[in-house]
PyMOL Python script that loads the backbone (N, CA, C, O; Angstrom):
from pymol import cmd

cmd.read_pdbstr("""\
ATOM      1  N   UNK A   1       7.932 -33.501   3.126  1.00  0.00           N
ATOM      2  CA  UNK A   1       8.232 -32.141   2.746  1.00  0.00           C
ATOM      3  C   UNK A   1       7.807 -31.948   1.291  1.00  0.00           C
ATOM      4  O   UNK A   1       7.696 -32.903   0.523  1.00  0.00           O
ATOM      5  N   UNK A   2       7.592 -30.779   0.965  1.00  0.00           N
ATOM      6  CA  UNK A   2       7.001 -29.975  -0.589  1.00  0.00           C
ATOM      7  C   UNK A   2       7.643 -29.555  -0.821  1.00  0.00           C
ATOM      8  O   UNK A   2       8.094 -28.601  -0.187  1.00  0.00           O
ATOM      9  N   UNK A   3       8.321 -30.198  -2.386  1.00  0.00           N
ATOM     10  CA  UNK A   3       9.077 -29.176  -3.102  1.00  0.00           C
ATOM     11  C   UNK A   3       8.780 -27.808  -4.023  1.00  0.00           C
ATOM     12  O   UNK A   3       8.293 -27.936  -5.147  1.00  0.00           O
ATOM     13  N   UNK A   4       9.024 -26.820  -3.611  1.00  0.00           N
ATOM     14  CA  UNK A   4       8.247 -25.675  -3.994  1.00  0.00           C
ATOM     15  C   UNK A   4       9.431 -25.085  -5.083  1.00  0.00           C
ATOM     16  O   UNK A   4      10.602 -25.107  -4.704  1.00  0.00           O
ATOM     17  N   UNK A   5       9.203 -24.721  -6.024  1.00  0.00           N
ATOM     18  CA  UNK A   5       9.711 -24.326  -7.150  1.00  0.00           C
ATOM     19  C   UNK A   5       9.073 -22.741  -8.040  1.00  0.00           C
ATOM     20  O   UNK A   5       9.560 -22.027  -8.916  1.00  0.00           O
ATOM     21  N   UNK A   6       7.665 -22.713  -7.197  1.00  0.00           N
ATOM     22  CA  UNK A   6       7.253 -21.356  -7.796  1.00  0.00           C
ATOM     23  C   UNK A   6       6.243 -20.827  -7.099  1.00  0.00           C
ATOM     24  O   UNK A   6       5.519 -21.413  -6.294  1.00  0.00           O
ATOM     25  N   UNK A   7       6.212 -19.805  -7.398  1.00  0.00           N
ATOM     26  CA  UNK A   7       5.050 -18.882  -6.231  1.00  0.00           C
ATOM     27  C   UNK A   7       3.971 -19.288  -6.646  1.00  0.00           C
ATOM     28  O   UNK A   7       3.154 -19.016  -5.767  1.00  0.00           O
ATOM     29  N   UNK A   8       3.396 -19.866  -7.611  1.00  0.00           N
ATOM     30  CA  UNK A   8       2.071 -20.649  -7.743  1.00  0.00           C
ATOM     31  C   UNK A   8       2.326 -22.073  -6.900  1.00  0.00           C
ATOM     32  O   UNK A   8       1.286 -22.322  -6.289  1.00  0.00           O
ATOM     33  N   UNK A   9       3.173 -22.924  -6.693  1.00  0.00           N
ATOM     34  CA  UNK A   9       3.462 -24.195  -5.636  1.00  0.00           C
ATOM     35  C   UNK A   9       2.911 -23.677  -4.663  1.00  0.00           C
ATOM     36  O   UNK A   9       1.869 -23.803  -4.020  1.00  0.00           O
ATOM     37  N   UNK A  10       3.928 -22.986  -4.675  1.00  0.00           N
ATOM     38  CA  UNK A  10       3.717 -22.606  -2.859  1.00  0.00           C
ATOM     39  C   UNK A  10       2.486 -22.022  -2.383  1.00  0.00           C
ATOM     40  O   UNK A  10       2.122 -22.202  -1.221  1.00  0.00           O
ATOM     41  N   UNK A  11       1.454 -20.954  -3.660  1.00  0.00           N
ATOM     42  CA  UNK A  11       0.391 -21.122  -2.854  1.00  0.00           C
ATOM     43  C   UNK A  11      -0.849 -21.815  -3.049  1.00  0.00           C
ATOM     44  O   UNK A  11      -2.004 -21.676  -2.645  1.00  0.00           O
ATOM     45  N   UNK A  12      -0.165 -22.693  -3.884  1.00  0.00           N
ATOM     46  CA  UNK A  12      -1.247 -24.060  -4.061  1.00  0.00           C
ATOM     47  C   UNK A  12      -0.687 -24.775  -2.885  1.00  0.00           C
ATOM     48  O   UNK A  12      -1.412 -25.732  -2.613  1.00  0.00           O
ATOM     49  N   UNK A  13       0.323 -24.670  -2.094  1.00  0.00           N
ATOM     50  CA  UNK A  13       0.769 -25.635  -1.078  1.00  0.00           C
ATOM     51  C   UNK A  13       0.109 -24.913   0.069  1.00  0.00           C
ATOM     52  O   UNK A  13      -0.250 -25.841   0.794  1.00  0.00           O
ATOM     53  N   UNK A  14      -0.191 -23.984   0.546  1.00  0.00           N
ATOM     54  CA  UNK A  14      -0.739 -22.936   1.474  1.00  0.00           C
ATOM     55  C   UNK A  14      -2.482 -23.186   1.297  1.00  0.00           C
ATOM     56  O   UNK A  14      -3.170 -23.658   2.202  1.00  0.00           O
ATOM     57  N   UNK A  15      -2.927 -22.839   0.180  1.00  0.00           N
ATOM     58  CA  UNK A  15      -3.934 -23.348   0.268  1.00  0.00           C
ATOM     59  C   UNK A  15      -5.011 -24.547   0.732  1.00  0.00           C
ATOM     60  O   UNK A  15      -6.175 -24.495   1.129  1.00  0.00           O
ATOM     61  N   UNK A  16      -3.650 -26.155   0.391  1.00  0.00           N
ATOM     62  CA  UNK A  16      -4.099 -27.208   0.520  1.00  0.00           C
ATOM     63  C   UNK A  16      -4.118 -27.043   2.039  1.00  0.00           C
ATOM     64  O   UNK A  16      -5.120 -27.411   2.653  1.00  0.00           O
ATOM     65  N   UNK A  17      -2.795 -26.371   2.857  1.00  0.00           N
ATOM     66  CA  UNK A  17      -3.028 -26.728   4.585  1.00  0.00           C
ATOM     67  C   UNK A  17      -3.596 -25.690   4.712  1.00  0.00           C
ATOM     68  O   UNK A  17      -2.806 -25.184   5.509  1.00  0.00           O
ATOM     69  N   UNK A  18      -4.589 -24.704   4.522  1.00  0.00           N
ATOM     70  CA  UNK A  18      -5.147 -23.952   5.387  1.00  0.00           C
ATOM     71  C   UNK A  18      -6.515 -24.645   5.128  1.00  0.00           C
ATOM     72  O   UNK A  18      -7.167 -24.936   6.131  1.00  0.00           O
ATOM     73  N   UNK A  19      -7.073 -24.971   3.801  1.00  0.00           N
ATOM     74  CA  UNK A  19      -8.108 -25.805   3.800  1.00  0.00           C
ATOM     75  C   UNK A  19      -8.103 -27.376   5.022  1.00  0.00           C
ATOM     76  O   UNK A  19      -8.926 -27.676   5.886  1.00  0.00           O
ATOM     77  N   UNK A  20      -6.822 -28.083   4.593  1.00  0.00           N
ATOM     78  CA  UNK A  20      -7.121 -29.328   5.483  1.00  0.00           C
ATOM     79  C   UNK A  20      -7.010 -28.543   7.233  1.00  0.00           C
ATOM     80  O   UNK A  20      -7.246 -29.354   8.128  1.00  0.00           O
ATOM     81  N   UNK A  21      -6.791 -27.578   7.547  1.00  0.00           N
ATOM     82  CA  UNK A  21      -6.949 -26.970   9.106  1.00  0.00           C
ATOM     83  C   UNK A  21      -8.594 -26.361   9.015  1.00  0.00           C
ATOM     84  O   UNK A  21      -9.249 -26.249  10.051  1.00  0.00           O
ATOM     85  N   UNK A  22      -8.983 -26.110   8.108  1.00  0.00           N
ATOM     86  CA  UNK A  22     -10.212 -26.157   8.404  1.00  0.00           C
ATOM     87  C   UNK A  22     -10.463 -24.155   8.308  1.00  0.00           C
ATOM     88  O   UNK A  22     -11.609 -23.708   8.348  1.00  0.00           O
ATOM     89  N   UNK A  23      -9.521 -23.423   8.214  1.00  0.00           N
ATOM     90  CA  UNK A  23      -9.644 -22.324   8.080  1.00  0.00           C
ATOM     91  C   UNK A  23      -9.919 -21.554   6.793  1.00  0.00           C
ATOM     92  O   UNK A  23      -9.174 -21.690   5.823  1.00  0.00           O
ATOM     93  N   UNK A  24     -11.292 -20.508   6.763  1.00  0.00           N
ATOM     94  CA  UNK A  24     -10.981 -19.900   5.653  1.00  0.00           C
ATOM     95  C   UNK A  24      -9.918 -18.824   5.282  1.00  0.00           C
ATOM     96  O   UNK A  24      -8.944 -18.769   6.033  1.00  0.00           O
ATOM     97  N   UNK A  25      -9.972 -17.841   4.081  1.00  0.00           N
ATOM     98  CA  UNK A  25      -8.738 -17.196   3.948  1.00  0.00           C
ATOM     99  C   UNK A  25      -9.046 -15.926   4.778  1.00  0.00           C
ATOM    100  O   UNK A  25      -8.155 -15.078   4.723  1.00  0.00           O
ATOM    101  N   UNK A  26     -10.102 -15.627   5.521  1.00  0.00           N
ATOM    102  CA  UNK A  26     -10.383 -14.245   6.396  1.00  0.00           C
ATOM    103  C   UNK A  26      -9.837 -14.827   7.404  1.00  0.00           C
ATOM    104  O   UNK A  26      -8.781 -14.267   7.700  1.00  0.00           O
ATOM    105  N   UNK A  27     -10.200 -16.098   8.359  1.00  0.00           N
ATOM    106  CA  UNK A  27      -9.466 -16.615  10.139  1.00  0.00           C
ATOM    107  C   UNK A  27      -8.335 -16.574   9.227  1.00  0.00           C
ATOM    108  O   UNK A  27      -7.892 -15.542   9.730  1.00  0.00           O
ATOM    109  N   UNK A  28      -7.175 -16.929   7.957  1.00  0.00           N
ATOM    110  CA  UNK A  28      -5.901 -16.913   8.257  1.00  0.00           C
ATOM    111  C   UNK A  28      -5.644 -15.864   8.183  1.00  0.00           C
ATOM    112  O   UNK A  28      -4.749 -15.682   9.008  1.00  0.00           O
ATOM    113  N   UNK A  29      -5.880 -14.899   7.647  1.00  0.00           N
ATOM    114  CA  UNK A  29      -5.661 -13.518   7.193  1.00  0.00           C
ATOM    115  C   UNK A  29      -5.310 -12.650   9.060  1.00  0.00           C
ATOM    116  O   UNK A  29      -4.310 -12.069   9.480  1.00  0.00           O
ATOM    117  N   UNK A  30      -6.438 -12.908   9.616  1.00  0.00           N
ATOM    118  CA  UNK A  30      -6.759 -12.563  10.825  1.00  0.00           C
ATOM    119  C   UNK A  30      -5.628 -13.403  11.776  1.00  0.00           C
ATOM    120  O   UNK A  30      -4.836 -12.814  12.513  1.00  0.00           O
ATOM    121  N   UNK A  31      -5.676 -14.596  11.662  1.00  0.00           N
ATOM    122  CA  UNK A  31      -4.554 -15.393  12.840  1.00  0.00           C
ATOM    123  C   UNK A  31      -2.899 -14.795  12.421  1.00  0.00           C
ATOM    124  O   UNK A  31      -1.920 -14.734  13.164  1.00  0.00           O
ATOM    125  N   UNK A  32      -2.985 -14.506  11.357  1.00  0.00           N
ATOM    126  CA  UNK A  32      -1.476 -14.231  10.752  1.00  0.00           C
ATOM    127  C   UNK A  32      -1.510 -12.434  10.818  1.00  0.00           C
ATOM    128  O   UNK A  32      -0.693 -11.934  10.044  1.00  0.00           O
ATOM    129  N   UNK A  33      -2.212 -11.580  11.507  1.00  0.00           N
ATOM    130  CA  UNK A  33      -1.472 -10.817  11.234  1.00  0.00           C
ATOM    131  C   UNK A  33      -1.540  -9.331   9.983  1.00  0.00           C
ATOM    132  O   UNK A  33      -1.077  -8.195   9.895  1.00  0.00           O
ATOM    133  N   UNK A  34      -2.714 -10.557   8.945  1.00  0.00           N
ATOM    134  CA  UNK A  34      -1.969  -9.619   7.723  1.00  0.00           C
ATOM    135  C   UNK A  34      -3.627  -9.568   7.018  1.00  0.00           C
ATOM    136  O   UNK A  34      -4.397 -10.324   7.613  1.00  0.00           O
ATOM    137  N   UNK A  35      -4.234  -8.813   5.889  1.00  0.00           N
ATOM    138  CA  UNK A  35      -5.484  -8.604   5.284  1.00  0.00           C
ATOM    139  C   UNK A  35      -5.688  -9.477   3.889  1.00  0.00           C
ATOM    140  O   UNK A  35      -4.869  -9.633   2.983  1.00  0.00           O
ATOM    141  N   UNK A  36      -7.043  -9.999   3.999  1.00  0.00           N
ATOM    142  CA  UNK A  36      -7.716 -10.794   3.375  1.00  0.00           C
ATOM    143  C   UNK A  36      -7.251 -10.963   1.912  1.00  0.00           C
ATOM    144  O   UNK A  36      -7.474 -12.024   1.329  1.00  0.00           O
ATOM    145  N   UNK A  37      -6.413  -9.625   1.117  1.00  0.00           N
ATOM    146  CA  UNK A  37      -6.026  -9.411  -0.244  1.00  0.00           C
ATOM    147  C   UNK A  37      -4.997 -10.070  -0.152  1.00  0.00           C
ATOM    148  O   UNK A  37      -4.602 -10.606  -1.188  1.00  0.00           O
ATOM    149  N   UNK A  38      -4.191 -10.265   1.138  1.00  0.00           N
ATOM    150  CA  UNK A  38      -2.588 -10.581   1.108  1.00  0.00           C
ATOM    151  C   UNK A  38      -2.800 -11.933   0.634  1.00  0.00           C
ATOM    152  O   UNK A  38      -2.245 -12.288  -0.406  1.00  0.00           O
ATOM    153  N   UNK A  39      -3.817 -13.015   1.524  1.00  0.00           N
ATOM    154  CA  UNK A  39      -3.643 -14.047   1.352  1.00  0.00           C
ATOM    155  C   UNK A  39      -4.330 -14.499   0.258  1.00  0.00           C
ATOM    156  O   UNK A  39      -3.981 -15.669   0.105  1.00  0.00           O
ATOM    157  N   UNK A  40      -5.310 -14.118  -0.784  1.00  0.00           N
ATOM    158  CA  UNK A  40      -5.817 -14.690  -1.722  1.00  0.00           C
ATOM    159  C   UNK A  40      -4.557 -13.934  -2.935  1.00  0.00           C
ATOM    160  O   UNK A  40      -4.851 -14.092  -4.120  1.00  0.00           O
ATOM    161  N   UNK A  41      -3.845 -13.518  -2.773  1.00  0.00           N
ATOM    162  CA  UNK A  41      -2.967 -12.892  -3.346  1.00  0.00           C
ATOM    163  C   UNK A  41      -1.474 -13.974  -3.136  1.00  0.00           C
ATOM    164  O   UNK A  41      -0.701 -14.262  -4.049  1.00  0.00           O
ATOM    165  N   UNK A  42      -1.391 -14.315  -2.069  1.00  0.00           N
ATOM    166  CA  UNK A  42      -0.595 -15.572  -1.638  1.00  0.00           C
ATOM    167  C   UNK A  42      -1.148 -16.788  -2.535  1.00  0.00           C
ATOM    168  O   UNK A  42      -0.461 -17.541  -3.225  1.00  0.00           O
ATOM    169  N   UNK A  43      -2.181 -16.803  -2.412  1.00  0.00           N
ATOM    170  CA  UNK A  43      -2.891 -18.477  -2.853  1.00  0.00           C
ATOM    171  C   UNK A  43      -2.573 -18.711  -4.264  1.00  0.00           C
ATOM    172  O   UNK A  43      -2.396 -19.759  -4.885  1.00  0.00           O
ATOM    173  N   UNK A  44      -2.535 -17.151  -4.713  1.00  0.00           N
ATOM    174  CA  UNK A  44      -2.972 -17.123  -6.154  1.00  0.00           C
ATOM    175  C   UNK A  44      -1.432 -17.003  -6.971  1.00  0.00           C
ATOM    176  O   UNK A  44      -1.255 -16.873  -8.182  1.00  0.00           O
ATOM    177  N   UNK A  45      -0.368 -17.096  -5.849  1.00  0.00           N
ATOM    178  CA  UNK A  45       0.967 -17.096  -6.237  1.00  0.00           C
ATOM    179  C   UNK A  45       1.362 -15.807  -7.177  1.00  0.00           C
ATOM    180  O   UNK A  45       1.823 -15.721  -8.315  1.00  0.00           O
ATOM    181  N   UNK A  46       1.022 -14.967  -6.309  1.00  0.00           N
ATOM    182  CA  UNK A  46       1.845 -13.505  -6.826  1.00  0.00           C
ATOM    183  C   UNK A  46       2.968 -13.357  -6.378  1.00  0.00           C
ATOM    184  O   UNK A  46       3.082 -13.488  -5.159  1.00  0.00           O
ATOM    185  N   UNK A  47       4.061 -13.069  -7.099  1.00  0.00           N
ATOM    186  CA  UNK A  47       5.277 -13.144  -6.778  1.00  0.00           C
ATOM    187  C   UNK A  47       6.131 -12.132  -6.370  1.00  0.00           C
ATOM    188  O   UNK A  47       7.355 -12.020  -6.450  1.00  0.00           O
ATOM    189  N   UNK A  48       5.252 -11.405  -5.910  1.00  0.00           N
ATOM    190  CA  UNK A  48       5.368 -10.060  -5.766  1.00  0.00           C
ATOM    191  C   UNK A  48       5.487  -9.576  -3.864  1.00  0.00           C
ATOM    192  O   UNK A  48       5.853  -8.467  -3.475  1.00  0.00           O
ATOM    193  N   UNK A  49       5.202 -10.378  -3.238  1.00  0.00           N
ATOM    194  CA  UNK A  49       4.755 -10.274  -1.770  1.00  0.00           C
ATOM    195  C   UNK A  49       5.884  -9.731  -1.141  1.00  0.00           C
ATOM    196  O   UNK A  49       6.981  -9.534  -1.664  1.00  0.00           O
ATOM    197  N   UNK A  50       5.428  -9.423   0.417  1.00  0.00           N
ATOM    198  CA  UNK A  50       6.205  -9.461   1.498  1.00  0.00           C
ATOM    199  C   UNK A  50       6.625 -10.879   1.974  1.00  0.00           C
ATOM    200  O   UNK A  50       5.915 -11.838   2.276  1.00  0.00           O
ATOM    201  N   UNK A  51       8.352 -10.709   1.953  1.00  0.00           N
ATOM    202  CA  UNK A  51       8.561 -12.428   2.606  1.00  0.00           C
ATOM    203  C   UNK A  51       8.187 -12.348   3.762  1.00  0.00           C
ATOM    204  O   UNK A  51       7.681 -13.362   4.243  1.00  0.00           O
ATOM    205  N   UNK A  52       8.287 -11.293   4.492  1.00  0.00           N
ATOM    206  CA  UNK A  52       8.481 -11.403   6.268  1.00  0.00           C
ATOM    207  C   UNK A  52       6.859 -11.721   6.456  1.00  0.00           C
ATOM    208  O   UNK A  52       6.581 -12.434   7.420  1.00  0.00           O
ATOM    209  N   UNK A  53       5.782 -11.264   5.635  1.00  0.00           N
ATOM    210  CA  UNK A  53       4.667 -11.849   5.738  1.00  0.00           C
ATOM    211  C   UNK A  53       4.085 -13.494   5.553  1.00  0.00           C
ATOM    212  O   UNK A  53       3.358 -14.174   6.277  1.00  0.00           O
ATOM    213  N   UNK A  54       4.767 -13.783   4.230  1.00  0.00           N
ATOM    214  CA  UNK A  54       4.800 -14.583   3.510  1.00  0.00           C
ATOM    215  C   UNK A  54       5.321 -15.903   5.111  1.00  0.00           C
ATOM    216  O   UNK A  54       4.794 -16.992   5.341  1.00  0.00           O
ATOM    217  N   UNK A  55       6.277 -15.338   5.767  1.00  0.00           N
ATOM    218  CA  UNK A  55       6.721 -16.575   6.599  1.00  0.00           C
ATOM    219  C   UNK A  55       6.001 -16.725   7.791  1.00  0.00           C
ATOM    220  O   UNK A  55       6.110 -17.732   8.491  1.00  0.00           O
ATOM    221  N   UNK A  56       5.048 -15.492   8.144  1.00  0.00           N
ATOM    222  CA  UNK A  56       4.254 -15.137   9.208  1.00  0.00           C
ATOM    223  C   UNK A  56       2.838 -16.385   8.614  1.00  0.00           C
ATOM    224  O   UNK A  56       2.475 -17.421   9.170  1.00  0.00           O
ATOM    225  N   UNK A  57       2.347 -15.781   7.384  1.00  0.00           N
ATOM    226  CA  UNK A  57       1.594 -16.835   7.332  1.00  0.00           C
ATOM    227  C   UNK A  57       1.790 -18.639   7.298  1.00  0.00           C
ATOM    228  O   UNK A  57       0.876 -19.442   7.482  1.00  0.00           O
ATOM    229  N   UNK A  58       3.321 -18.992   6.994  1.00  0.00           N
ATOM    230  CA  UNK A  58       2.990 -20.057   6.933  1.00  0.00           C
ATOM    231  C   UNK A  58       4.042 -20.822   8.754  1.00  0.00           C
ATOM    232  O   UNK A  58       4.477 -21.920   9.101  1.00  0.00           O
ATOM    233  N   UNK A  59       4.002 -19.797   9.199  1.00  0.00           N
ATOM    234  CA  UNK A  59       4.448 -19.789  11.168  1.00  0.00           C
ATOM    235  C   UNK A  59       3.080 -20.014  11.299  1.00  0.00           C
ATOM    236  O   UNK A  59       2.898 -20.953  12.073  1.00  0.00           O
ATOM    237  N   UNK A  60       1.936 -19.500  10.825  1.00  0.00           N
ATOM    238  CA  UNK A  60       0.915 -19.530  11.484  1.00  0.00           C
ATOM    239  C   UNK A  60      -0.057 -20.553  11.428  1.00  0.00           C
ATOM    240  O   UNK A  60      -0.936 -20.796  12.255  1.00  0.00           O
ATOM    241  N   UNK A  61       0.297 -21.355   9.938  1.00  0.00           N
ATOM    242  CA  UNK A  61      -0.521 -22.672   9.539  1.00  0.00           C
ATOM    243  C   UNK A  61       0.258 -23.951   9.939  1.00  0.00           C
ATOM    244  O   UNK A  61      -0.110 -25.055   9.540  1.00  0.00           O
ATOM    245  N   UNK A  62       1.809 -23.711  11.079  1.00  0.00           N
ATOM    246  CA  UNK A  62       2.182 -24.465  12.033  1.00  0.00           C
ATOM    247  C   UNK A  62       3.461 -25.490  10.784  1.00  0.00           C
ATOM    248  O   UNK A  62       4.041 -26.556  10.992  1.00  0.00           O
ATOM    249  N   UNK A  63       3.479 -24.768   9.814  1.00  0.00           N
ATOM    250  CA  UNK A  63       5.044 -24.608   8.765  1.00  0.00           C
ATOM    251  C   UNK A  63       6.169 -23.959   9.249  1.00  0.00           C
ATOM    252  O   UNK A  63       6.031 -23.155  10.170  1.00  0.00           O
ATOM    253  N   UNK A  64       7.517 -24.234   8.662  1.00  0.00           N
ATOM    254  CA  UNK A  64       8.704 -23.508   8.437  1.00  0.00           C
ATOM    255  C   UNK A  64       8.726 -23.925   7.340  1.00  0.00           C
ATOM    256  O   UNK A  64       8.306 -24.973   6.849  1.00  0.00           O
ATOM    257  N   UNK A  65       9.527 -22.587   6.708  1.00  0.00           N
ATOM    258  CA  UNK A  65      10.365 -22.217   5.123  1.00  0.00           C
ATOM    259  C   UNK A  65      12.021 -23.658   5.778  1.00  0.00           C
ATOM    260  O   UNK A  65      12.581 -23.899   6.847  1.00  0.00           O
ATOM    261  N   UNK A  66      12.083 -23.962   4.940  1.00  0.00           N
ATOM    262  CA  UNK A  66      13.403 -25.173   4.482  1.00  0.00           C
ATOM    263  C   UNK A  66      14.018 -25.145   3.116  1.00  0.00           C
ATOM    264  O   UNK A  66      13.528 -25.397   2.015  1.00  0.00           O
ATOM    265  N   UNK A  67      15.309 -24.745   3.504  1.00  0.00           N
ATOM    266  CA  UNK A  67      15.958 -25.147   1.360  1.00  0.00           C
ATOM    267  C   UNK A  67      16.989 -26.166   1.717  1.00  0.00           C
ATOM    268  O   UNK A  67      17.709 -26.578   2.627  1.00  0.00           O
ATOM    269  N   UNK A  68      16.676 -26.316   0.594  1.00  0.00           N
ATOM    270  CA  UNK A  68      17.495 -27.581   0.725  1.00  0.00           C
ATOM    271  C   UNK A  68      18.422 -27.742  -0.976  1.00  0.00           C
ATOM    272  O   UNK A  68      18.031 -27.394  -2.090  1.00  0.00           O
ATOM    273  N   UNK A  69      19.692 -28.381  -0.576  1.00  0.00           N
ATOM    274  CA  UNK A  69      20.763 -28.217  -1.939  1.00  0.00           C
ATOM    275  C   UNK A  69      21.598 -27.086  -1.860  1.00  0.00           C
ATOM    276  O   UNK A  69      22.655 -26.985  -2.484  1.00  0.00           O
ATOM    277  N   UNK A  70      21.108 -26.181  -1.053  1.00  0.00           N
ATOM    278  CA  UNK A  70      22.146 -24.886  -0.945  1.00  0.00           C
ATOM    279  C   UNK A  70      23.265 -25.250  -0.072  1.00  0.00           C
ATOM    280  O   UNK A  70      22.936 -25.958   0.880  1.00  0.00           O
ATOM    281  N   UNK A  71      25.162 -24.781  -0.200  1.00  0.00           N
ATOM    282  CA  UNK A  71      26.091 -25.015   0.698  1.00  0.00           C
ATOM    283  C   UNK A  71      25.400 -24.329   1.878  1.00  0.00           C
ATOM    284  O   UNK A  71      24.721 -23.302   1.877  1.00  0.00           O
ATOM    285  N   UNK A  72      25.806 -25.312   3.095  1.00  0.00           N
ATOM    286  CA  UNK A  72      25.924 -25.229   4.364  1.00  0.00           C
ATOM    287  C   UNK A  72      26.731 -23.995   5.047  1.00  0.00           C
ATOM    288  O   UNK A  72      27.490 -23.300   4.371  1.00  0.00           O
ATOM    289  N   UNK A  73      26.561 -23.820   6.130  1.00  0.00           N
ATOM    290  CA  UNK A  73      27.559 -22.655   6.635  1.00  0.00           C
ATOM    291  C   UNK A  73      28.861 -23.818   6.928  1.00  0.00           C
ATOM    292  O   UNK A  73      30.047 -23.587   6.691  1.00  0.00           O
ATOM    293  N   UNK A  74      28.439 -24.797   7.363  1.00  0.00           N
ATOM    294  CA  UNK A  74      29.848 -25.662   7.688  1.00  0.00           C
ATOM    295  C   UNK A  74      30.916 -25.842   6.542  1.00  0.00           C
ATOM    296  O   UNK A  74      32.124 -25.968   6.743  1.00  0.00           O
ATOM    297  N   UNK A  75      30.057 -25.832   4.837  1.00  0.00           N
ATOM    298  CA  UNK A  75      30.501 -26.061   4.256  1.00  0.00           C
ATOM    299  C   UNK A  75      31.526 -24.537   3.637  1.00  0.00           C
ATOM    300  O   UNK A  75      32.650 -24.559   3.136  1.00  0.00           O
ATOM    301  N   UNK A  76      30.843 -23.623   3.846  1.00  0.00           N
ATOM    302  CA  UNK A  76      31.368 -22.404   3.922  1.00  0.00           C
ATOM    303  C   UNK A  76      32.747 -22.033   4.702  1.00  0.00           C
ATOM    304  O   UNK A  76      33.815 -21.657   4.219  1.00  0.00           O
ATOM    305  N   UNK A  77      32.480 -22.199   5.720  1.00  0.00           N
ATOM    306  CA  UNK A  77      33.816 -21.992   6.714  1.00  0.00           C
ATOM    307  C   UNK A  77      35.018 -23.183   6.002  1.00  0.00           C
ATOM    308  O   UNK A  77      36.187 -22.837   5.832  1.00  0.00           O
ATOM    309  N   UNK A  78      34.580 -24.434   5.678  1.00  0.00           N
ATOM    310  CA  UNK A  78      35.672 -24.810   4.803  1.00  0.00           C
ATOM    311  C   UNK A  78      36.479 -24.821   4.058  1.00  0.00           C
ATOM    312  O   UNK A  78      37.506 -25.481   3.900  1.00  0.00           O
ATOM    313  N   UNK A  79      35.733 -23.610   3.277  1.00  0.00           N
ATOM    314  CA  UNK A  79      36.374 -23.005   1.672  1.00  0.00           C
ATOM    315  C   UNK A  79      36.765 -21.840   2.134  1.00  0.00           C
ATOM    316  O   UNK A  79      36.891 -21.009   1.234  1.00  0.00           O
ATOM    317  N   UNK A  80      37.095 -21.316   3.580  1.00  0.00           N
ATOM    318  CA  UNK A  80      37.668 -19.190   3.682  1.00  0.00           C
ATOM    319  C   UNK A  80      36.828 -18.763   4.231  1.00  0.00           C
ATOM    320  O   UNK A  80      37.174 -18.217   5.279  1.00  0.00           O
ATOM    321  N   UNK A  81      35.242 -18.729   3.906  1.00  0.00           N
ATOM    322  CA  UNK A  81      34.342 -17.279   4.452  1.00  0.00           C
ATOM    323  C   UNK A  81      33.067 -17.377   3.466  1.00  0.00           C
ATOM    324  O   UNK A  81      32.509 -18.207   2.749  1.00  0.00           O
ATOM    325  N   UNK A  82      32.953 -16.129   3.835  1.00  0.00           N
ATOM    326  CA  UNK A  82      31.469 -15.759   2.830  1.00  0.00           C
ATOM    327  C   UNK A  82      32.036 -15.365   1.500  1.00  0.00           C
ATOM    328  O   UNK A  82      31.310 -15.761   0.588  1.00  0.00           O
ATOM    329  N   UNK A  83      32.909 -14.831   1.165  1.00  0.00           N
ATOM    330  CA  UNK A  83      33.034 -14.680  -0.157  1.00  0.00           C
ATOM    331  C   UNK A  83      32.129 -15.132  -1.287  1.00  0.00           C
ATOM    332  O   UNK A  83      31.113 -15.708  -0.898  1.00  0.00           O
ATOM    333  N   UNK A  84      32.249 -15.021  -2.410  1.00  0.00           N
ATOM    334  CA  UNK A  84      31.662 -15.515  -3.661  1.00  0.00           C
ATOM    335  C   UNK A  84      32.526 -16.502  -4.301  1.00  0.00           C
ATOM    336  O   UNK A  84      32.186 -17.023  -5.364  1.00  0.00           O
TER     337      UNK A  84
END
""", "prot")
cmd.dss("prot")
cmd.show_as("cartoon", "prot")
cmd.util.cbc("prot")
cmd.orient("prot")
């Protein structure tokens, strides 16, 4: 797993697997859904995006989004609820 810490990681991390799949950024642009600006705009870690896109493209390079360190829901229901 990649620890991603900033919207430049992540689309230096996007970049590396769409290159090692062998796709340029027009077939991902096209397999995902979304236009050619989105994803060199992704690559280039603008921090500015659509997430619901943002997760479409990386559903589509055969990724899931993962966090990790955040409380659990199990750990939640322990302490009351959702509260703050």
């Amino acid at each position: 797993m990649t620890g991603i810490r900033s919207t430049q990681q992540l689309g230096q991390a996007l970049r590396t697997a769409r290159k090692q799949l062998g796709l340029t950024q027009s077939q991902l642009a096209l397999a995902a859904g979304c236009g050619l600006r989105f994803i060199v705009d992704l690559e280039a870690g603008k921090p500015t995006l659509r997430l619901e896109t943002v997760l479409r493209v990386i559903e589509t390079l055969g990724g899931e989004l993962s966090l990790s360190g955040l409380p659990t829901a199990a750990s939640r229901s322990e302490d009351g609820g959702d509260g703050p």
